[in-house]
C-alpha positions as CSV (number, residue, x, y, z in Angstrom):
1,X,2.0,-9.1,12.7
2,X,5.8,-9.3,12.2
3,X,7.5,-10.0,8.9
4,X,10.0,-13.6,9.1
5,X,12.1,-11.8,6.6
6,X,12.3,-8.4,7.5
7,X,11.3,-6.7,11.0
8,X,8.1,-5.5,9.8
9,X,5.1,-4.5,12.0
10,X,1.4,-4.2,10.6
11,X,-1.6,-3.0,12.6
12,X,-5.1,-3.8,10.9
13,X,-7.7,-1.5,12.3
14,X,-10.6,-3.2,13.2
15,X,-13.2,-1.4,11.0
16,X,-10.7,-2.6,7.7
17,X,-12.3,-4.6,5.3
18,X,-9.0,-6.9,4.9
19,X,-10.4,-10.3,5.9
20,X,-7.6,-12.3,7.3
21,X,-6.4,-14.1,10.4
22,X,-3.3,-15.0,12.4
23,X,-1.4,-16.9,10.5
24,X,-2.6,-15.8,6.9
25,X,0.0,-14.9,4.2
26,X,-0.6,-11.6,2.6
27,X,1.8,-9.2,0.0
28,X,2.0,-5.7,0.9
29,X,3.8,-3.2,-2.1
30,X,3.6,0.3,-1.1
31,X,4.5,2.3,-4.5
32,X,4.4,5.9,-5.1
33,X,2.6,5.5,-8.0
34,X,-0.1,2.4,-10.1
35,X,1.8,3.6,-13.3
36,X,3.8,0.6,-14.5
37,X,6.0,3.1,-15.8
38,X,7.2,4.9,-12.9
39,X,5.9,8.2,-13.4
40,X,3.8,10.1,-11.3
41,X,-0.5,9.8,-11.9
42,X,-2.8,12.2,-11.9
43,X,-4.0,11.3,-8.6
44,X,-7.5,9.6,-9.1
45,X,-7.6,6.1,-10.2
46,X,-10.3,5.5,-13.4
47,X,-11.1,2.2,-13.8
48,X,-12.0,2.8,-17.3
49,X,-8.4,3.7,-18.6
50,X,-6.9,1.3,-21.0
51,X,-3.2,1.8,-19.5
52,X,-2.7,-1.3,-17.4
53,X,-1.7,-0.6,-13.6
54,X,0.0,-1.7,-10.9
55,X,-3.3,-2.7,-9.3
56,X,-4.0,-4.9,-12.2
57,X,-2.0,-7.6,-10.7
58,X,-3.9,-7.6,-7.2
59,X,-7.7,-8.6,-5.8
60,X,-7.5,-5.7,-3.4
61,X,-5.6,-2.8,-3.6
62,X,-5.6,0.6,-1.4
63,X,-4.4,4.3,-2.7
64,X,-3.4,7.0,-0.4
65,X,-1.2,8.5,1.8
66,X,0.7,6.9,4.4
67,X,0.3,8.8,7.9
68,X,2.9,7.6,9.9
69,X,6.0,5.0,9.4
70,X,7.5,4.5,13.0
71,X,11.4,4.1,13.5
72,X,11.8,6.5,10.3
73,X,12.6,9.4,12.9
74,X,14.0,11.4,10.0
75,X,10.2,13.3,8.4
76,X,7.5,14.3,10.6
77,X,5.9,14.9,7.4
78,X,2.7,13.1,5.7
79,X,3.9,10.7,3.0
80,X,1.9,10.6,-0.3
81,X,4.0,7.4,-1.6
């Protein structure tokens, strides 16, 4: 799938649980952290905690690290943002 606005290339692996089709409109925010303030977290997400998130503003959201950007030739390095 290619961004209109932005040259932008997603692959969705067939196993995903994203349910969408050719055509569908989707957001995707990559953020380095949920904190609404910026800061880092402390790296596991409790759903329990009464600080409001980032995530709070999505149905489905995914936390991790990001394997591999291509055309950013620059790091061969795992990113964690």
């Amino acid at each position: 799938m290619t961004s209109l606005r932005r040259n932008i290339s997603f692959e969705k692996k067939e196993r995903s649980s994203l349910q969408f089709s050719r055509g569908d409109k989707f957001r995707l925010v990559l953020a380095t952290t949920l904190r609404e303030d910026g800061y880092p977290d402390g790296g596991e997400w409790n759903p329990i905690e009464s600080e409001g998130s980032r995530a709070d503003s999505f149905e489905y959201v995914m936390y991790g690290k990001i394997y591999r950007i291509e055309g950013d030739e620059s790091s061969t390095e795992s990113s964690s943002r």
